[in-house]
N, C-alpha and C positions, 0 to 999 in steps of 0.2 A: 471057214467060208472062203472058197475060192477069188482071188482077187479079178477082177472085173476086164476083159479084153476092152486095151485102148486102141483107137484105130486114128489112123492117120490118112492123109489124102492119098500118101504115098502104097500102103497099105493096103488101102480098100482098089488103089488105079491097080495095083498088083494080081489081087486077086480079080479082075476082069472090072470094075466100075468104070462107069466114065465120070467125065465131069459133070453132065446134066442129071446122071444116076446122083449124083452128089448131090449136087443141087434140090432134085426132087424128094429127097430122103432127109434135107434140113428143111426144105417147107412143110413137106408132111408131119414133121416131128417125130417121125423115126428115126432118124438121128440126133445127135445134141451135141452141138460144140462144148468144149470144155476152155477153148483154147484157139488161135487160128489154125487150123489145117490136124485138130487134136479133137476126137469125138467121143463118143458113148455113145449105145445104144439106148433106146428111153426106157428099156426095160429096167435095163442096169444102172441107169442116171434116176430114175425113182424112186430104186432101192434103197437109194445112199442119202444120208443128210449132207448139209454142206461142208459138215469135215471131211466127211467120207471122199468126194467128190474133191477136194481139193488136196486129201492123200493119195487118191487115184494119179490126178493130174503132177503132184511132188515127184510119185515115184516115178513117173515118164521121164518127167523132167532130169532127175539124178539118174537115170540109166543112160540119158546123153552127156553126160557134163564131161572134160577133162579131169585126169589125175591131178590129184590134190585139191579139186575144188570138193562142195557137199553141201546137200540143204540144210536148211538153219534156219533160226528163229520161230517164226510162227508154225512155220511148213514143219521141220523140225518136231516143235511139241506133236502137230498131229501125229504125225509116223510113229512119235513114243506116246501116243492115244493118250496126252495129258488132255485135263478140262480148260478147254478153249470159250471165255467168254467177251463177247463186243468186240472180239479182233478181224480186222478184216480179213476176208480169204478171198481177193480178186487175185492177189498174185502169187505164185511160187518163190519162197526166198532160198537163196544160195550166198554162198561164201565162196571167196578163194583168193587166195595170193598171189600179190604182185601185180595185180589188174586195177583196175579201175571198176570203181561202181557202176552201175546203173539200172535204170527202172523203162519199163516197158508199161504197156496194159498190162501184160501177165508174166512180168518176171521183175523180180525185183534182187538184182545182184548189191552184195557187198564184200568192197577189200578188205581183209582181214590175214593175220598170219594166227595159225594154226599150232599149239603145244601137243604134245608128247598123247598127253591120253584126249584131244579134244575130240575125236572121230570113232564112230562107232558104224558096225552096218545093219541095217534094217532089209529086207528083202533084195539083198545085193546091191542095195543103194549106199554111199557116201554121206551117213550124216551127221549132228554136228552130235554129241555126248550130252545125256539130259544135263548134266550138269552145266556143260558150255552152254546148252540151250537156254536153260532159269537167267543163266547170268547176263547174255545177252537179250533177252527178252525184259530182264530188270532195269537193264540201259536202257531202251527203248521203246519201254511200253509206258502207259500211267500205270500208279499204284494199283488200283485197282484189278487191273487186269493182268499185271503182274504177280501181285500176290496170290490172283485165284490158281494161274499156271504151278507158280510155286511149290502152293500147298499139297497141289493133287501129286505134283514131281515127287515131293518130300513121300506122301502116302505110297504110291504104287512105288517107290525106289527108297527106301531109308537111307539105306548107305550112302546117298547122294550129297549129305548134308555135309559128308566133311571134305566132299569134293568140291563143295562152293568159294571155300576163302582160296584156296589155290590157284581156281578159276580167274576168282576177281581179281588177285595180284596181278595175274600175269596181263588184263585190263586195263591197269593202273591210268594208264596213257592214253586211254578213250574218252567218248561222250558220257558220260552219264554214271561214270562210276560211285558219284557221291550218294545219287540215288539209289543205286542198285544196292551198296552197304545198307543203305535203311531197309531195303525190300527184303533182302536176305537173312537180316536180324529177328523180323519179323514173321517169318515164314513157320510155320507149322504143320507138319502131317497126320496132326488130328482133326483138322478139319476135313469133315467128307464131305462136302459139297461147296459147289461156285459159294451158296447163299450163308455158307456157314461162314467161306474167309470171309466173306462182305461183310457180315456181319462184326467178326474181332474189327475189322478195319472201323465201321461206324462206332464203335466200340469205344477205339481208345481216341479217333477224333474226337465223341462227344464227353471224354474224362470220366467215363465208368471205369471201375476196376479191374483187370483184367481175370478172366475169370480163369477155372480149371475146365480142359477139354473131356469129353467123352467119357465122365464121371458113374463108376456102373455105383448103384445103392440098390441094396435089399429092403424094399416092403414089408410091411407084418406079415402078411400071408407068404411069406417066402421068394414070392418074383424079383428075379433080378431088369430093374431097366438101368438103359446108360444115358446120360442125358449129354443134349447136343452142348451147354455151357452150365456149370456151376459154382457161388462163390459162396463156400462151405462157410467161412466164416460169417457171411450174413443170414446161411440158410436161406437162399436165392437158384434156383431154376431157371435157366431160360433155355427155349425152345426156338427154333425157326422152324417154320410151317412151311416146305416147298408145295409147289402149286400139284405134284402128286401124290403127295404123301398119304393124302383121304380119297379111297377109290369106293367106296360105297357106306354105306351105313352102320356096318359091321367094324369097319375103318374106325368111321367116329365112336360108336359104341366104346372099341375097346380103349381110343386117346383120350375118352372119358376115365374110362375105369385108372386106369394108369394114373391121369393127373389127381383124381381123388385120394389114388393110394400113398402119392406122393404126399400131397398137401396135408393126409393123415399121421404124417411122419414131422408134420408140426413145416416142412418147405411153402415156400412162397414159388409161385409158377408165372412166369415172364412171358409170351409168346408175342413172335410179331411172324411179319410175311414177307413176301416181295416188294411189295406196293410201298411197305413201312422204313426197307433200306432206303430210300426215295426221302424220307421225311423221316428220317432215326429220332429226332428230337421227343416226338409222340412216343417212341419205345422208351427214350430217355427219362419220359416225366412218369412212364407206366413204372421202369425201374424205385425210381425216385420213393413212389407212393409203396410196392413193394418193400421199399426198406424200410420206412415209417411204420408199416403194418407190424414188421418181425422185428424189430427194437420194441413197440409197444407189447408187443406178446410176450416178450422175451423180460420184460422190464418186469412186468405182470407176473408169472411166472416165479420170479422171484421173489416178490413180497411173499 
């Protein structure tokens, strides 16, 4: 997909605009700030969700910076398309040394000095290395939101994992390094979804076991599934239900068949949803009763 022409005041006065052409083409809503004096057309501003939109706006931004500066942090994950969840995206962040911070409406600088591998280029932009990215983002973010960056970091990049303690050393002397070592410990790139890390995170706050990731078992009938959590030794399933997982009835038909074929195999099946991250404790007491059911079976069984 072709990346999206940004147009500028400079830009549009160039090729013949005036300023009242201007003017009548943001009332109209043929045009769409991004930015002050930074637009999109609303074809192409419709096209794009708000990552999209605020990747467009990064990479403007990094095609004017000075040498040795480069986007980072949030801005950053988007350009390396990790999963972005509850972070804002009003502003563009950049890095660069030797300067002083600061924060605008739509730019949010930070001082920082720079190692050896921390820069990487994306579209001819300056930016910061998923790895400097996770680490800085584990400073700075809640757990939460950190961990879901993480995990997708860890999935679409493995190698990245053993780029993170080097990262953090060279840190040591920052905000929030204490937390970041937790976030980083934590991280896993078997989680495929925002709703799966949230879930390990509800997880080990509410003192469940931790389980095994993306567990494949063979069915009697031969099918292979993988399940989103499993803890083998209680003979336990759990599923998260994202909000499109079931697109028609056909959908549900077959998370039927599946969880039947499961449960045939003697598994206990866990499921919660969005709504349930919110209130985990209800997953917690469903787990609870799950383990009750497969110790008595289990108990049974042996006599």
């Amino acid at each position: 997909m072709d990346e999206p022409e940004v147009l500028t005041r400079t830009s549009l006065t160039a090729a013949g605009a005036s300023d009242n052409d201007i003017r009548h083409a943001l009332r109209a809503g043929t045009l769409v700030p991004l930015a002050r004096g930074v637009y999109l057309r609303r074809t192409e501003y419709d096209a794009l969700d708000e990552a999209g939109r605020h990747g467009v706006h990064a990479r403007h931004v990094g095609s004017r910076l000075d040498p040795g500066e480069a986007i980072s942090h949030v801005s950053a994950a988007v350009l390396h398309r990790l999963d972005i969840w509850k972070v804002p995206l009003t502003r563009v962040h950049i890095s660069r040394p030797g300067r002083h911070g600061r924060i605008t409406p739509h730019l949010h600088a930070h001082r920082t000095r720079f190692g050896d591998d921390d820069l990487v280029e994306i579209h001819g932009v300056a930016v910061t290395s998923v790895a400097r990215t996770v680490v800085d983002l584990a400073r700075t973010l809640p757990r939460d939101e950190a961990v879901a960056i993480g995990d997708s970091a860890l999935r679409l990049h493995p190698n990245t994992r053993r780029q993170l303690a080097p990262v953090l050393a060279r840190a040591r002397h920052r905000t929030g390094t204490t937390a970041a070592a937790s976030v980083l410990g934590f991280l896993d790139g078997r989680s495929e979804s925002v709703g799966e890390s949230l879930s390990r995170i509800r997880m080990r706050e509410s003192g469940l076991p931790a389980p095994d990731l993306q567990r494949e078992v063979v069915v009697r009938d031969g099918r292979r599934y993988r399940l989103d959590f499993f803890w083998d030794g209680l003979g336990i399933v759990g599923e998260f239900d994202g909000s499109i997982k079931y697109r028609d009835r056909r959908d549900l038909l077959a998370e039927k068949r599946r969880e039947d074929a499961l449960r045939d195999l003697g598994l206990e099946v866990v499921r919660w949803n969005w709504a349930e991250l919110e209130r985990f404790e209800v997953v917690a007491g469903r787990f609870a009763r799950a383990v009750t059911r497969a110790r008595s079976r289990n108990a049974a069984a042996a006599r």
